[in-house]
C-alpha positions, 0 to 999 in steps of 0.5 A: 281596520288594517287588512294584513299583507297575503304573500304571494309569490311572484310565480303565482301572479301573470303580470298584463301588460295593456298594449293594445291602444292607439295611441290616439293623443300622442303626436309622435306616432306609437308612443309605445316604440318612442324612446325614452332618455336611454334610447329605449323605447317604452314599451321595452322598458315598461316589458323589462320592468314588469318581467323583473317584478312578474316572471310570468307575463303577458302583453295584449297588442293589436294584430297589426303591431309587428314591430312591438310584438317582435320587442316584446317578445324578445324582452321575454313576454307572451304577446296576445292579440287583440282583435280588431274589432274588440280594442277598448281596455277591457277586452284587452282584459278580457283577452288576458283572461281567456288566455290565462284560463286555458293556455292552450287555446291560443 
């Protein structure tokens, strides 16, 4: 049984950019600043895609990621932390969450 395609438009929908990780397996530092074959970094790259699919989007980073935060922000994002002590995947989520349910707390 097919379900149909809902149409929503992309205004209704936040994209999430999960930016928080450490990075841990990659060798060459923050594998969100390396650049790619362009001289891009990815998570700029990962940024303008995301926004060119989902207008409205936020990214969630850790509080000592300067550097990405400035990037991100510039690529047009919302950039969310994360706390220290709450930096697996789903509190990442879970901090996309609380904000998207009330804005103005953060």
């Amino acid at each position: 049984m097919n379900t149909p395609a809902i149409n929503i438009p992309a205004k209704n929908i936040t994209g999430i950019l999960l930016a928080a990780g450490h990075s841990r397996r990659f060798s060459q530092g923050n594998k969100l600043l390396y650049p790619l074959q362009d001289g891009r970094p990815t998570a700029l790259v990962a940024a303008q895609n995301l926004i060119e699919a989902l207008p409205n989007s936020v990214a969630i980073i850790r509080p000592d990621e300067h550097v990405l935060a400035e990037l991100l922000e510039k690529a047009g994002l919302k950039v969310l932390m994360c706390n220290e002590d709450q930096q697996e995947m789903a509190d990442s989520l879970a901090a996309a969450a609380r904000y998207l349910a009330n804005p103005t707390l953060i």
